[in-house]
N, C-alpha and C positions, 0 to 999 in steps of 0.2 A: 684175636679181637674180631667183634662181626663188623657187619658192610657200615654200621653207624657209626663204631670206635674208628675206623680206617676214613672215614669220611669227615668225624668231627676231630683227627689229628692231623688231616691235610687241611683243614679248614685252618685249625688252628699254627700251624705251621707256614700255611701262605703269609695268616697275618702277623706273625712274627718274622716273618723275613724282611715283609713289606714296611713295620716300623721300624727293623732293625738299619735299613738301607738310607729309608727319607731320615731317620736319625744321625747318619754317618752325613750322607752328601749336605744336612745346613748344618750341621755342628762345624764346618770348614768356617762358616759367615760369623763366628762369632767366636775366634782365640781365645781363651782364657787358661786362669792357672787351672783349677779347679773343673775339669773335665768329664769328672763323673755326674757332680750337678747339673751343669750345662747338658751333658748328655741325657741323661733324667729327665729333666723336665723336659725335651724336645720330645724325647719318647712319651711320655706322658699327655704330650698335646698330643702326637700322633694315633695314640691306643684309643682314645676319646673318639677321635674321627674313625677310625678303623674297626674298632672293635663293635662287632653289632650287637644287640640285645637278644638277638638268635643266638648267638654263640656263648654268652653269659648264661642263658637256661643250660642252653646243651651241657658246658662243664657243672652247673649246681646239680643235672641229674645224674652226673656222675661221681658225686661227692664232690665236686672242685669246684673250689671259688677264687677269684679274682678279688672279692672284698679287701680295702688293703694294701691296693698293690703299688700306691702312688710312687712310695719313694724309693722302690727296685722293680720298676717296671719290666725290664729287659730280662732279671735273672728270674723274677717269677712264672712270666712265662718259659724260659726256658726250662725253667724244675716242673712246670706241667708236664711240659713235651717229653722229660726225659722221661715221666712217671708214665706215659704213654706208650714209652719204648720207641722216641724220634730220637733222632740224630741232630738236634738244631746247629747253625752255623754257633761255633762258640764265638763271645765275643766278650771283651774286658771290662765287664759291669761291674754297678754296686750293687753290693747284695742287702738284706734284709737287718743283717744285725750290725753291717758298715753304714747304713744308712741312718740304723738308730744312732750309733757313734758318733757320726759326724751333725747331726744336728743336734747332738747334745753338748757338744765341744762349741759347734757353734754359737748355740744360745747361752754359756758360758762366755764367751768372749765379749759377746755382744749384751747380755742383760745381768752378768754377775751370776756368782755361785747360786745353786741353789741352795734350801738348806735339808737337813735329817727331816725324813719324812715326809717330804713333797719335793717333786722337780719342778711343778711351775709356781713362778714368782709371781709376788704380789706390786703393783704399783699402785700408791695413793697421790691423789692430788690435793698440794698443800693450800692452805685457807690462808692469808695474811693475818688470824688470829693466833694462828701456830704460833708465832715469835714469842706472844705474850705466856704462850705453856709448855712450860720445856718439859712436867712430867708426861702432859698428852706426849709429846712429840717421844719419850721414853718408853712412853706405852704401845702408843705404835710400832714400834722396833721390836718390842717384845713377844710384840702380838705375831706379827707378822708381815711388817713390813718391807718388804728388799728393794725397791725403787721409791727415789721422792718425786712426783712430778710437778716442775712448775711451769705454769700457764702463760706465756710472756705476753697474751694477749690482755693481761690483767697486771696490775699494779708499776712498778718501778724500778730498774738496778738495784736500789738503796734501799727495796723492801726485800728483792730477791735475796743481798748479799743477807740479810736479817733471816730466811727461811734457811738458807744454805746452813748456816754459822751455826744456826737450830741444831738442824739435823748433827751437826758434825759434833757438837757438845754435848748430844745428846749419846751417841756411840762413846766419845770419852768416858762418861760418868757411867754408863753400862759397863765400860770394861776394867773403871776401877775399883766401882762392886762385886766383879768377879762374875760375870754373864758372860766373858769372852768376847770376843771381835763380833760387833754385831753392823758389818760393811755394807752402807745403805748408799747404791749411785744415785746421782740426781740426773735426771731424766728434762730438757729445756725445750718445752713446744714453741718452736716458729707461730706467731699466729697465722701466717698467709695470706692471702687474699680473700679473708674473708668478709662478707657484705654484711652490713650490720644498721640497722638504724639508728642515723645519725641525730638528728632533732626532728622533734613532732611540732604541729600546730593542731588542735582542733577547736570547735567552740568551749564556749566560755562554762565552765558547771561548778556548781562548789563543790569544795574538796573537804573528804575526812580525812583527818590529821592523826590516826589515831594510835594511844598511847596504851599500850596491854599492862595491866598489873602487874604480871609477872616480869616485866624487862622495865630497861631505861628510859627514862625522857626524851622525847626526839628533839633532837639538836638539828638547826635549818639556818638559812641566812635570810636577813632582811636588811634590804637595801634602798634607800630616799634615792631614787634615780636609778639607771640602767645596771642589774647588778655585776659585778666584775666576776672570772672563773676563780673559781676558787676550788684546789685540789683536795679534797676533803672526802675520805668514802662515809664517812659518818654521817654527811650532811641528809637528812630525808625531805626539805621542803626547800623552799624559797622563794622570798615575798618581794615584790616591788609595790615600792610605797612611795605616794606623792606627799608634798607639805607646804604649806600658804610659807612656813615661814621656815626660818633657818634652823634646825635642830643640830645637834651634835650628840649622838651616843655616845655614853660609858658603861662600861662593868658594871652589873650591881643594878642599873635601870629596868623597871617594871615597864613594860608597856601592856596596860588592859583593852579587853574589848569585850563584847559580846557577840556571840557566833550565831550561826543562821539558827540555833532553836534558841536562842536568849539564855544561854550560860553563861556567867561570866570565865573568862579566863587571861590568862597573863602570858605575855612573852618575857623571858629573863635574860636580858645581854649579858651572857657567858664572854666574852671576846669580840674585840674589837677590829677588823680590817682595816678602816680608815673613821673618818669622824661622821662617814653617813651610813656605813655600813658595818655589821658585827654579826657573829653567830647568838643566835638566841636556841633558848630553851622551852620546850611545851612539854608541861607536866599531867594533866591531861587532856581528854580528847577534845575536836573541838572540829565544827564546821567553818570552812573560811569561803568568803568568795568575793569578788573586785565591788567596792564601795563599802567594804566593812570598817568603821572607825578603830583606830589603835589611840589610844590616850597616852602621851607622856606627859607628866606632870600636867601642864596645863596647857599644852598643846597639841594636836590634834595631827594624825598621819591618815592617810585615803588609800587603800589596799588598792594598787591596779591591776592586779596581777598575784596571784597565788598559783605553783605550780611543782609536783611532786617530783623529788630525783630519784631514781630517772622519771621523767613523762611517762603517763600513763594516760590510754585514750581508751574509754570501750567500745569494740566494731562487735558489729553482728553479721550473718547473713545479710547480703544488698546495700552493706559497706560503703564507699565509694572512697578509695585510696588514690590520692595525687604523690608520685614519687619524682619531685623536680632536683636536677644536674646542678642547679644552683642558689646557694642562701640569697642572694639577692631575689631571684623568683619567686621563692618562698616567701620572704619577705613583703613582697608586693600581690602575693597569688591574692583570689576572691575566697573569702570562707565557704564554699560549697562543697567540701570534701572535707576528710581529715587529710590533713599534707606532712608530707614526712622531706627528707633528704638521705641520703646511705653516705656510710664510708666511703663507697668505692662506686661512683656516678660512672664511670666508663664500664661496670659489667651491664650495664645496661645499651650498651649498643647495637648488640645482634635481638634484642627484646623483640620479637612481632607479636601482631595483635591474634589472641586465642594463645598465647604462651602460661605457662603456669608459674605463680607466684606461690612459697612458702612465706611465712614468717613465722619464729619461736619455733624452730623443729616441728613444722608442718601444723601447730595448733590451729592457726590463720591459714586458709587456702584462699586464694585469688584467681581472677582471671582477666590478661591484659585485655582491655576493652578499648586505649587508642595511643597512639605512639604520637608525639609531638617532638618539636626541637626544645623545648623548656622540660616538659614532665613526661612520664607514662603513669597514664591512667590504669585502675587493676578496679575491681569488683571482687567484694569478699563473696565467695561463694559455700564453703563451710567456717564455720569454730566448734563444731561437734552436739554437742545437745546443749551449751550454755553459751550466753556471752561470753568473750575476751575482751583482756585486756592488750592492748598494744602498747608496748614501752619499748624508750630509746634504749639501747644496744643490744635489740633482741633481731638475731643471726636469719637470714634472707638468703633463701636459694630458688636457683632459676635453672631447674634442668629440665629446661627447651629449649634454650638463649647460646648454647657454644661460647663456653666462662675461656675457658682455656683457650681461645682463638685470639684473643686481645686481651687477656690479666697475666702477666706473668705467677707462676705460684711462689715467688722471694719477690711482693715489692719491693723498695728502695727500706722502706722503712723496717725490714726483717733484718737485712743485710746491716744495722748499727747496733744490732743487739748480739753479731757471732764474735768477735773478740771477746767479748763477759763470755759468750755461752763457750768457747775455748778455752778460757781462764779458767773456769766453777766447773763445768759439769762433765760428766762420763758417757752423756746419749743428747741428741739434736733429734726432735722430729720436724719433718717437712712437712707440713699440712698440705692440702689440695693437691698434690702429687699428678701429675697432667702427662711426662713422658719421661723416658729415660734421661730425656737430657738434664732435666730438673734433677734428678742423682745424681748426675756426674760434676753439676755445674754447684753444689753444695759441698762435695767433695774436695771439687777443686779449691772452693774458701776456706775448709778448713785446712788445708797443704799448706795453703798462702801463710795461716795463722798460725801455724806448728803444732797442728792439731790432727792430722791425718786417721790417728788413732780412736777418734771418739765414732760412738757408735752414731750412723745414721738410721735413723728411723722413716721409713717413708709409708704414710698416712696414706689409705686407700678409704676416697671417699666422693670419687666423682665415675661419674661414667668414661670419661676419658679415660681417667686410672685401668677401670674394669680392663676398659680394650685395650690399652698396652701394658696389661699386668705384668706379661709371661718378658716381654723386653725391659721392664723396669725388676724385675727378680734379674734378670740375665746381666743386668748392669750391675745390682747391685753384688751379683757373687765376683765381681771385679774389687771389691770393699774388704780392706782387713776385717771390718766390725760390722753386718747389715739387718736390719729385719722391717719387717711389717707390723702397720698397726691397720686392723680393721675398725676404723671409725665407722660404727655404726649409725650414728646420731646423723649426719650431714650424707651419709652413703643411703639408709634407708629413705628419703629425700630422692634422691637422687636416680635410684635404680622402680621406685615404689614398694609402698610397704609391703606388698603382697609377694613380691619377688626376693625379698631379704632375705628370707632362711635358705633360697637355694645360691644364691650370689656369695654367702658368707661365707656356707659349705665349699662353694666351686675356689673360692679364695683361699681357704685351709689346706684344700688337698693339692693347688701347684705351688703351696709354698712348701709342703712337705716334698712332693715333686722336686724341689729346689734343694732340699734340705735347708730350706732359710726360718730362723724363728721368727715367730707369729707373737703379738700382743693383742687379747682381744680386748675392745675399747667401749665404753657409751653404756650407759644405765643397770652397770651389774650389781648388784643386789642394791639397786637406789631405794627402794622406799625403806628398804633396813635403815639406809648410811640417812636419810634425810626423816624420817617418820619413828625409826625403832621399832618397825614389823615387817619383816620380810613380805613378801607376795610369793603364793607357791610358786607361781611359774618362772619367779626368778632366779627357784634354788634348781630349776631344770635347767636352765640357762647356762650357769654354772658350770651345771658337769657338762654340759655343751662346749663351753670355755676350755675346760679343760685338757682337751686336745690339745690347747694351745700352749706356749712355753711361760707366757704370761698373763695376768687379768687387773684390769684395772681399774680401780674404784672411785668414784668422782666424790665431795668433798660432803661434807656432810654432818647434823649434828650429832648421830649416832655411827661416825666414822670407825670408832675402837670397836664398837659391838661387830659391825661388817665387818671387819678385818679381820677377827677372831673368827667369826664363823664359815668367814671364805675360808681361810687357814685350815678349819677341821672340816668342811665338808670335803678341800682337794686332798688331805689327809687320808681320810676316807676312802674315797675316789679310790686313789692311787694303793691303799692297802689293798684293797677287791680285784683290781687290776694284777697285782703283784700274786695275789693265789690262782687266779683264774690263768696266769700263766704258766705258773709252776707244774697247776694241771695237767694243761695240756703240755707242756714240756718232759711230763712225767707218762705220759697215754701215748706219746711219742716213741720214747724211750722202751717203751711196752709191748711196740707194738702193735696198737690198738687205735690207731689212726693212720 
């Protein structure tokens, strides 16, 4: 070899010694069973730091690459050094094709078989309309589905046991068709501590009510006095109405009006709540706004109050957003802003002024403009080239604020939904995922509940996460069953959009590092599942995803068409994959590489 081969194999041999050693002396700090992973991924953080981008050229010009190398870091370099003609210190790694083994065993354990013709799985998130279509729910299975996901930040036990019972009769009736076992787990997201707006107030505007030809009538509640809650997802409006006199609804009563352009139209009490209150029906459209007369028979209701569920407010650019800690504040603030309330009024304690506000997955940007003991003030600073709208339970993030310093990521309120999610399902994910201990401390609830076995899922989607990834992988290979989901939706937030594609990357490759399976999450092929046209860039996306062991598709009215086409583009994928190995496994064998 000349003075450059002899210089670029002691080069490469220092830095194989030097991760092989810092790998040995912390892998002591952290016992486990599973010691080739553990060891893995130390090395894998260490080769990051060590390995220079001098030294990446030098082996690509000598035909050697490193490309690859995540999940046998230690024996790849050594099969360079040997092909060098080094000596390296031998030492008990995992190699290249025990590393594919083991994280394909793993992702079996943890997210189910995969099936003929693709290894990674497909997860859908189910709609509470599911219940009412047991063929959908057959089609999906057929199509492609191998996880059901449900949302537990939406609906109710007694809607969940309804999706579940779905799913499960819907695999019966596949297999006494003669389809075969088609074993679909259910997948039960924690909602977390996530920030949500809780009730708006803003001025007064009239409201379109409006009724599309092609769908139903919108059913809304109208109420003589303060209206009660009423658990209803159906409901789209609700009116508070005053009266000189005593009314009593029933079924079957008309109340007319005429709306701000001089329509006539009718409200029809469908159901009655009490004798002042009842769900009505609007057939079609109609403007409403506070002093619009409603007719019953022959007496007369005074609108005070029209307002759409959820609230909806339009902000623009120079906005002016009041978020007050309490409904009483609210209640008494001055109308000089739109005024809201959140979920969760304690992430707003580390808030200072010049902090950045999301709302709706970054639609609405903000900026805190004054910090008070009642509210924090924010300024809308974009909504993009149009107006938004701002509606209640649209999802609020603050990554400038330190969430994780004072929100636990299991409120109280997560922790009454793990016995159901022990009893039903086969996977728990942890939203907001903050530190190792938030793993261990999930783990432990499910031991308690004789659940030890269900897979934990931990949700990477805050900066906290980012910086203790590699100690939350390290906990979770302590886990009979573990993986990651990269939430992208609340993580692109968080890290900024511009940084996303290499944050998502750097999270693929120490989970491989890990050998832990990866779910990639948040807006894949969405405008298919919600519009029925893909966007090109989303079937690039895709086979992005595909690295990963699974993908998972958010709910949607062209949910079957996505799932069929994710299905054949990982198809795909994975056939081209399968010959371009063969290739080179055969140019191997040859010789000739």
């Amino acid at each position: 070899m000349d003075g450059f081969d002899n210089q670029l194999k002691e080069t490469l041999t220092y830095t194989y010694e030097a991760i092989l050693e810092r790998t040995m002396n912390k892998s002591k700090q952290f016992p486990l069973a599973c010691e080739a992973s553990r060891d893995n991924l130390l090395a894998y953080l260490y080769a990051k730091e060590t390995i220079s981008e001098s030294l990446v050229r030098a082996l690509e010009e000598k035909g050697l690459s490193l490309f690859g190398y995540e999940s046998h870091v230690l024996s790849r370099l050594a099969l360079l050094l040997q092909w060098m003609h080094a000596s390296p210190t031998v030492a008990n790694t995992i190699t290249h094709r025990q590393a594919e083994q083991l994280l394909e065993e793993r992702a079996t354990i943890a997210l189910g078989n995969a099936r003929d013709g693709r290894c990674t799985r497909i997860m859908v998130t189910l709609d509470e309309q599911i219940v009412h279509e047991q063929e959908k729910m057959e089609e999906l299975l057929l199509r492609g589905m191998d996880i059901a996901r449900i949302n537990c930040a939406y609906y109710t036990p007694a809607v969940w046991t309804k999706m579940i019972d779905c799913v499960r009769q819907a695999e019966e009736r596949l297999r006494q068709h003669g389809y075969g076992e088609k074993r679909c787990r259910i997948y039960m997201d924690l909602p977390g501590p996530k920030i949500r707006v809780k009730r708006l107030v803003g001025e007064e505007h009239p409201l379109k009510l409006a009724v599309k030809k092609t769908e139903a009538p919108l059913t809304g509640l109208l109420s003589i006095g303060k209206p009660p809650q009423v658990d209803d997802r159906r409901l789209a409006f609700v009116i508070e109405a005053t009266a000189k006199e005593e009314i009593v609804l029933t079924v079957g009563d008309n109340l007319s009006f005429q709306d701000m352009r001089g329509r006539r139209r009718v409200l029809q009490v469908v159901e009655t709540i009490s004798p002042t209150c009842a769900k009505v029906m609007l057939k079609k459209s109609a403007y409403l706004q506070a002093q619009t007369v409603l007719t019953h028979f022959c007496h007369r209701l005074f609108v005070r109050s029209v307002m759409p569920i959820p609230m909806k407010i339009p902000v623009q650019q120079g906005t002016s957003l009041k978020i007050y800690f309490k409904e009483t504040h609210l209640d008494a603030a001055p109308a000089d802003a739109v005024k809201m309330t959140t979920t969760l009024p304690k992430a707003f304690r580390n808030v200072r002024v010049g902090h950045r506000l999301y709302i709706d997955d970054g639609k609405i940007f903000a900026i805190i403009q004054q910090v008070t003991d009642k509210y924090v003030e924010a300024k809308v600073v974009s909504t993009g080239k149009k107006q938004r709208m701002l509606k209640e339970g649209a999802g609020v993030n603050l990554p400038d604020s330190f969430l994780h310093l004072n929100v636990s990521s299991m409120p109280d309120e997560d922790r009454k939904y793990i016995p159901f999610i022990c009893q039903h399902a086969d996977m728990i994910g942890l939203s907001f995922v903050h530190t190792p201990k938030d793993v261990a401390n999930i783990h432990d609830l499910l031991i308690e509940y004789g659940a030890p076995h269900i897979t934990v899922v931990a949700k990477i989607e805050t900066r906290a996460a980012l910086h203790n990834l590699a100690r939350i992988l390290l906990e979770g290979l302590k886990l009979s069953s573990f993986a990651v989901m990269i939430a992208r939706g609340d993580l692109a937030i968080e890290v900024g959009f511009e940084h996303m594609s290499i944050v998502q990357q750097e999270i693929l490759a120490m989970c491989r590092a890990a050998h832990i399976p990866v779910i990639w999450a948040t807006q894949v092929l969405e405008s298919l599942a919600k519009k029925g046209l893909p966007a090109r860039a989303e079937i690039s996306d895709v086979s992005l995803g595909q690295t990963a062991q699974c993908i998972m598709l958010n709910k949607g009215t062209y949910i079957l068409e996505a799932v069929e086409m994710l299905s054949h583009i990982l198809e795909k994928e994975e056939a081209y994959e399968q010959r371009q190995q063969a290739i080179v496994r055969y140019m191997t064998q040859q010789g000739m590489t």
